[in-house]
C-alpha positions in Angstrom: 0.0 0.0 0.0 2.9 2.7 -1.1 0.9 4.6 -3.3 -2.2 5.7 -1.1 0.5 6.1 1.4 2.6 8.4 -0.3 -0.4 9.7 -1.7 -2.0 10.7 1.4 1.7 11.9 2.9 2.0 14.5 -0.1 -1.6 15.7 0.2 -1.5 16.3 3.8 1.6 18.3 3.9 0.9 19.8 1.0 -2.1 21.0 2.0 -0.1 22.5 5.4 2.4 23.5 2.9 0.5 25.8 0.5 -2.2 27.1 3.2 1.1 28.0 4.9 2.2 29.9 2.2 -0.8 31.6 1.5 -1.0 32.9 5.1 3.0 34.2 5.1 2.6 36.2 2.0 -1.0 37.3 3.1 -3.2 35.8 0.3 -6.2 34.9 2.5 -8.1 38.1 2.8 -11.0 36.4 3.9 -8.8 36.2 7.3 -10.0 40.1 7.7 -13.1 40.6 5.8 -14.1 36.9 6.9 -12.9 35.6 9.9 -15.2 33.4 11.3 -16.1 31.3 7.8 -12.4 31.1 7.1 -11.2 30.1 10.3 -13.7 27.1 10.3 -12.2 26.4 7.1 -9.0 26.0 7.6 -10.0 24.3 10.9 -11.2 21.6 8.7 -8.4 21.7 6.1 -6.0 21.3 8.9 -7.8 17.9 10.3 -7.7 16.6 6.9 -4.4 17.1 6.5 -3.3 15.8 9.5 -5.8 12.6 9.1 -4.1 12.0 5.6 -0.6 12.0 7.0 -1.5 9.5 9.8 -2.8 7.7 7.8 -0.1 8.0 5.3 2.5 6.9 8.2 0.1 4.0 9.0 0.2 2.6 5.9 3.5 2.5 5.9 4.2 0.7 9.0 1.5 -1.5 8.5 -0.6 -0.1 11.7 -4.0 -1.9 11.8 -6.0 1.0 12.0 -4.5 3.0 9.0 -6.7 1.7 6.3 -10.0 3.2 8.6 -8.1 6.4 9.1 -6.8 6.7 5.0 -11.0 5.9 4.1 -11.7 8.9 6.6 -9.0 10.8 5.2 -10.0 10.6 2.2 -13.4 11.2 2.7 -12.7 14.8 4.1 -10.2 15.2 1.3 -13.1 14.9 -1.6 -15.4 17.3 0.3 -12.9 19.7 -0.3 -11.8 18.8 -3.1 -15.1 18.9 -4.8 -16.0 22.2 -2.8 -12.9 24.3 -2.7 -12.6 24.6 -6.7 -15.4 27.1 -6.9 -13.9 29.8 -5.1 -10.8 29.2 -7.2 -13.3 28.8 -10.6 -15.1 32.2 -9.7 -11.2 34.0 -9.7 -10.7 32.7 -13.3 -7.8 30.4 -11.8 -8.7 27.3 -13.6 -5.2 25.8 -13.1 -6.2 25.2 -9.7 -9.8 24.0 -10.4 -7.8 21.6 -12.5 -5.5 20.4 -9.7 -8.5 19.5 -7.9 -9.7 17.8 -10.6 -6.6 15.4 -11.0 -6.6 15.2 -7.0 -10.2 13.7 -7.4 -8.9 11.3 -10.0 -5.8 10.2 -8.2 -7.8 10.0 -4.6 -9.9 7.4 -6.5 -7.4 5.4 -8.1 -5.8 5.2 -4.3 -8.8 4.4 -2.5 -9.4 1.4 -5.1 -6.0 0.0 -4.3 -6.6 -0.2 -0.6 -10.4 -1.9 -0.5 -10.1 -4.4 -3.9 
């Protein structure tokens, strides 16, 4: 199971990783003129991404309860991933709506290789 694994690793911190850089170069202005709908936003993109890389660290060691935490994981990862593009789509930034997309696709493919 090294591809969900890996999968869910990359996701997770990435997700950290670019929410992080948004925030240090101050591209979340929703932080100011939304506070309270962002902040339970990134609440939940936070638990996601921390579910996906325990579950990515489970895997890997083989921990019995890693396969239940990955189809959580990645339960909370196609919310987003289905919801988040439209905020992106309304800004014109398809790239990112396309991202999502493949992020969908991927999520699928790794799901299927951990319950067939």
């Amino acid at each position: 199971m090294v591809f969900p694994a890996v999968f869910a690793l990359v996701v997770g911190v990435g997700m950290i990783g670019q929410w992080t850089a948004s925030y240090l170069s101050r591209q979340i202005p929703e932080l100011k003129t939304e506070p309270i709908r962002i902040g339970f936003h990134l609440v939940g993109e936070m638990v996601t991404a921390v579910t996906l890389i325990a579950a990515g660290i489970g895997l890997l060691i083989g921990a019995p309860w890693a396969v239940t935490v990955f189809l959580l994981g990645m339960g909370m990862l196609f919310y987003t991933a289905i919801v988040s593009p439209g905020y992106f789509a309304q800004q014109g930034q398809w790239v990112w709506v396309l991202i999502f997309g493949v992020m969908i696709v991927v999520g699928v493919f790794a799901v299927l290789t951990v319950v067939v």
